[in-house]
Structures are given as C-alpha cells and as structure tokens.
N, C-alpha and C positions, 0 to 999 in steps of 0.2 A: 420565408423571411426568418433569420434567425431569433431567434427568443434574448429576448432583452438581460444584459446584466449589466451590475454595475463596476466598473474599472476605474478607480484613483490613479490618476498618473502616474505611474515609477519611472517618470523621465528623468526626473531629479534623483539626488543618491539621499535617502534616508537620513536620519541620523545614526549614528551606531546604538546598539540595542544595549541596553544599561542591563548589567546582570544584577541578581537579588543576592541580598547578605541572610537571605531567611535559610534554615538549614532544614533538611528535606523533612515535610510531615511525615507524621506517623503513618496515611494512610497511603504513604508509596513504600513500605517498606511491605515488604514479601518474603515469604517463606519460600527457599529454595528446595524441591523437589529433585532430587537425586538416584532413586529407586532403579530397580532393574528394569524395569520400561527404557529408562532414559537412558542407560546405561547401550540396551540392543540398538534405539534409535540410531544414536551414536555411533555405537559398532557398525551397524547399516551404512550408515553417509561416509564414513573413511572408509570401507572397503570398497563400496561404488566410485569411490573420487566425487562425492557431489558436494556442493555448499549448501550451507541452509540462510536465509534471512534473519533467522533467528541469533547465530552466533554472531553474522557478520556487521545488523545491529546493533547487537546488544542487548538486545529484549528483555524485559524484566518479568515477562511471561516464562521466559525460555523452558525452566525445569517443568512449570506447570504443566504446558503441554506437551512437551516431550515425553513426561510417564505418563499420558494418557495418552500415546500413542499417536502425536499429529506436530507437523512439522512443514513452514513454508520453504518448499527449493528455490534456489536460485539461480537459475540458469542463465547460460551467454559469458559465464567463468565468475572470479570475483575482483576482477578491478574495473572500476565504472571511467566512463569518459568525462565523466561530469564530476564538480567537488563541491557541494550542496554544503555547505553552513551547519545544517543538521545533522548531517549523516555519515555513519560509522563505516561506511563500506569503504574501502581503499578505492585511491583516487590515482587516475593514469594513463601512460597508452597502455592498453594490450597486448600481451606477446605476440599474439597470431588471431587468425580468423578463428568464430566461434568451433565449436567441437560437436562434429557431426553427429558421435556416438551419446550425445549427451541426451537426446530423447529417449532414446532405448535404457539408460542407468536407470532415468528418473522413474521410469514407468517400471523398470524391475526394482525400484525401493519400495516403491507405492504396491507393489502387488508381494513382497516380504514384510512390510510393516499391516498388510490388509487393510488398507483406508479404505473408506467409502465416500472420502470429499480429500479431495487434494488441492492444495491452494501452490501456484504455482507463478513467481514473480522473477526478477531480474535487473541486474546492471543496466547501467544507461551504456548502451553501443551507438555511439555515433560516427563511429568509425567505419559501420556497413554501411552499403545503403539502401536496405531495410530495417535496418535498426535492430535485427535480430527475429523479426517478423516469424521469415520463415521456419528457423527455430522453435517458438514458439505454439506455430499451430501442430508441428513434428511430434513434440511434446504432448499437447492433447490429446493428438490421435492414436500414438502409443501406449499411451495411460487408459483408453478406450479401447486399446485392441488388446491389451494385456488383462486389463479389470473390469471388465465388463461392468457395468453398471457405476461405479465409480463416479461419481461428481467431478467435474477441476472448473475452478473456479482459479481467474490468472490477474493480477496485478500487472499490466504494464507502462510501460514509460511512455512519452506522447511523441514520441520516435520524430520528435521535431516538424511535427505537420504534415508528417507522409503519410496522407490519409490511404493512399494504395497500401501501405503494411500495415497500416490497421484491419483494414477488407481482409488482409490475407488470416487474421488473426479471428476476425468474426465467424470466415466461412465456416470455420471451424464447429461456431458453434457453443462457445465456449457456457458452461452453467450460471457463470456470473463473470461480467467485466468489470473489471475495476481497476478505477486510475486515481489516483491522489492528488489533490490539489493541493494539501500540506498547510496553506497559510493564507492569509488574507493579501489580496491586491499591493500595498501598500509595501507587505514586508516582502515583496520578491524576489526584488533585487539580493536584498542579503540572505534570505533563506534557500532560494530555489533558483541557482545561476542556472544558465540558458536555457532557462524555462520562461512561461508566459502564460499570466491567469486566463488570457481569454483562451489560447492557446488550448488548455486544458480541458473550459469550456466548451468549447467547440467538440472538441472528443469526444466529450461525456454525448453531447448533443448530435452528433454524426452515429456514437454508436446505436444510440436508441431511436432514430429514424430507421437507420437501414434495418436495423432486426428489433422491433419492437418486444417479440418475448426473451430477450435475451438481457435481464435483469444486469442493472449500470449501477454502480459502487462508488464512492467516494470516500474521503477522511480528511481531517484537519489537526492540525496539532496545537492545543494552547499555549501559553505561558512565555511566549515570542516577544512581546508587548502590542501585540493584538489589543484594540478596546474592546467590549462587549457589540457596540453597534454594527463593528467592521465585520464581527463574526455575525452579527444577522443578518448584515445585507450579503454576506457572502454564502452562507446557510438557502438564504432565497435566491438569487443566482443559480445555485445548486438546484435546487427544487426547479426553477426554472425550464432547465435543461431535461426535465423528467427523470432525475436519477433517481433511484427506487433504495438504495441502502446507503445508510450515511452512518462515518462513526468520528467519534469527537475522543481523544485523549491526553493528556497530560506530555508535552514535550520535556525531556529527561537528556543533558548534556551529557554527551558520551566520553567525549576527551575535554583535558583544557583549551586543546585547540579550536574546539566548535564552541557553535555561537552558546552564549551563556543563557541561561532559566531568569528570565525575569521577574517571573513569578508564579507562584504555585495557585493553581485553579480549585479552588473549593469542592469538594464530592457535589457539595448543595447546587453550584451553576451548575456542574453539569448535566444534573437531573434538571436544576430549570431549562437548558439547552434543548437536552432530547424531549419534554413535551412541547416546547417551539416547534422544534422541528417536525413532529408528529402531526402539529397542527399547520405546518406549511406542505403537506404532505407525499413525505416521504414513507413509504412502507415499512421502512426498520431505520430507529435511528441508536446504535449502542455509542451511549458517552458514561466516562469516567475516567477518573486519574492514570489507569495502567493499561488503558482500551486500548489495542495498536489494531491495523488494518485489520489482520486475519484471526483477532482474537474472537473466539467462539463461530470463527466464521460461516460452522455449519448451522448452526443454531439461529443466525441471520438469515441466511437463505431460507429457511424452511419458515421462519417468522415471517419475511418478505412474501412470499408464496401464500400465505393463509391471509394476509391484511387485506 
C-alpha cells in the first residue's frame, strides 16, 4: 500500500505569487570565490563541452565550490523541455537527440579535476522516451570505470512516471538518488509545470523499495509563499516516503522574468526546520538561506551514513 501523503488540490489555479519590496539580507550576500581552482574548473568544462548546474542556475554557491574543486554536471545538453517558474536553465525544444559522447567527457572531467563524489543532474528531456534514463546510468558507469572508487550521486527529473527509466537509472546503483520536489502541493501549478507532488512522491517511494540501500534525497525551496504548516506537512510526506536526506534553502529570483521572492526565510526557521525534520526522521536534514541540492553534498552523505 502506498505511504500516505498529504495533497491540496491544484485543480484550481492559485492566486499569483505576490513578490517582496524587502531588499536581499545581509546574510544571502556571498563572497565570490574566483581563485585558480575556479579558474582550471572552468578551463575543464569548456574544453570538454560539458555544462555545469551551477552556471546554468545561477548558484550563489558557484565560486565557493568551484575552488574547492567540485562541480554538479549537467547532462542531456542545456535546454530543458519544461519552463519551471523558478528556474534558470533555458527553456525549449532540443536540437537533436541526446549526445552519446557525453558520458565518457563527464567521466574524463571527473578524473582531471580528481573528485571523490560527483554529483551528477540534468535537463528535463521529454522529448525521449526515456527521458534520458539511459544516458544517465552511461554516466555512472563511466565515472566508475574511469575513477574507480569515486561516489556519483545523480539528481534526476521524474521522467513523467516512466518508472522503467527510473529501474534503468537504479540498476546502476547510483551512491545517492535524488529528486526534488522543490515546493509545497499548493504552489505547483506555478512553480513546477508538468510536474506533480504525488508524482514526485511516488519516486522517492519506488526508489527506496526497490533498492533500499540506495540512500533517496530530496530539497525544497522557501520564500515562494509557502506557509510554515504547508512546509511541515510536506517535510512529513517526505519522511513518509523513507527519504534519508533532505535540504531546505532559500529560493533566489534568477531573472525578472521568473516568479518573484516573496519572502526571505530567516537563518532562525531554518535551523528551526532541520531539527523538525531530524525529529521526523530524516538522517541528514541541511537547511539554510544559500543551501542548494548539491551543496556540501559529500558531507551529507557521509552524515546520512553514520546517523
């Protein structure tokens, strides 16, 4: 039987999301990191042709972890099928079918920059149909046969309910799955187009039946006009599902044209957040104002692993 959540109807269309006249706190502002780490990273990804998540978002991480040497790819190219309210990736059809060569670049970046955990995410392809599945596990197994020992840990999209390219993506194996649910039930519709909360759920909850040691990931983004309650019945939902790492951050408008910041989330909730969620339990929960998916990601995993 599936594990019970709770879903607000988004039959109806929302109202539109009222943005904030508050001008950004103090404590989203970042020192940018520029150093020669960041510089070779760089040099790395345009000589290979690969994209990263980091630029195509926008990440206010970016410099940080680029001179320390870690970087999520993005593979399956960089225009998505989908155009998300939130998000910075270019929105479109595709030129052509994915790029076969593209597992073998990502696995020779990862074995010139020497990672030991590679976080490895991707455009919405709904134009396959696999959804870039197979791609994907191509990816892992090249990163394993190139770097031996090597973590990858993969972000992906919920490939619209084709639970066969999900299977194709677990055989694999992968150190951590994770999938984003981004927002609360309510704000769906405007945040996450052709997507679907239980949708999500389900994923979370398919991946950790079939491979129970294969540690499930999630995130949520604040400041949407999410209320506080919506994020705890959504939090336990989550938990629900037996997902093992969860992270909570600060939503940050990329363009004028994406949906606006409604409001800035106090460092304070989010620390009241992650011991909720500690106590709904989850094995790692990182929340904060500049927390994104893959931030500190290795450091998640190996917390999840000892809890």
């Amino acid at each position: 039987m599936a594990a019970p959540f709770n879903i607000l109807s988004n039959a109806a269309v929302p109202p539109p999301i009222a943005p904030t006249a508050q001008a950004r706190p103090e404590w989203l502002r970042v020192k940018f990191f520029g150093g020669e780490r960041y510089q070779d990273l760089k040099r790395i990804m345009r000589t290979l042709e690969l994209h990263t998540v980091c630029e195509s978002a926008r990440c206010p991480n970016m410099g940080e972890c680029w001179e320390h040497g870690t970087a999520t790819f993005m593979i399956l190219g960089d225009i998505c099928t989908r155009a998300c309210g939130f998000c910075a990736v270019p929105s479109g059809k595709p030129a052509g079918p994915p790029d076969e060569n593209e597992p073998l670049r990502v696995a020779e970046a990862v074995a010139k920059m020497g990672l030991r955990y590679a976080v490895v995410t991707s455009v919405n392809r709904d134009d396959q149909p696999d959804g870039g599945a197979q791609i994907f596990a191509r990816t892992i197994e090249e990163i394993r046969r190139r770097v031996p020992g090597c973590k990858v840990e993969v972000l992906i999209p919920d490939f619209r309910g084709n639970w066969d390219a999900l299977n194709i993506v677990l055989a694999t194996r992968p150190d951590v799955l994770n999938h984003n649910t981004e927002t609360v039930p309510r704000l769906y519709r405007q945040v996450r187009k052709g997507a679907l909360y239980e949708r999500s759920l389900e994923l979370l909850r398919r991946a950790k039946t079939a491979h129970p040691e294969v540690p499930t990931k999630t995130g949520l983004m604040l400041g949407l006009g999410e209320e506080k309650d919506e994020v705890l019945a959504a939090m336990q939902d989550l938990a629900a599902q037996n997902t093992n790492i969860l992270t909570l951050g600060q939503y940050l408008q990329p363009t004028r044209e994406h949906l606006p910041v409604v409001r800035y989330v106090h460092p304070d909730e989010f620390a009241e957040f992650k011991v909720r969620g500690e106590a709904m339990g989850f094995k790692h929960v990182e929340a904060g104002p500049l927390v994104r998916s893959s931030y500190h990601a290795f450091e998640q995993t190996e917390s999840a692993h000892k809890a």
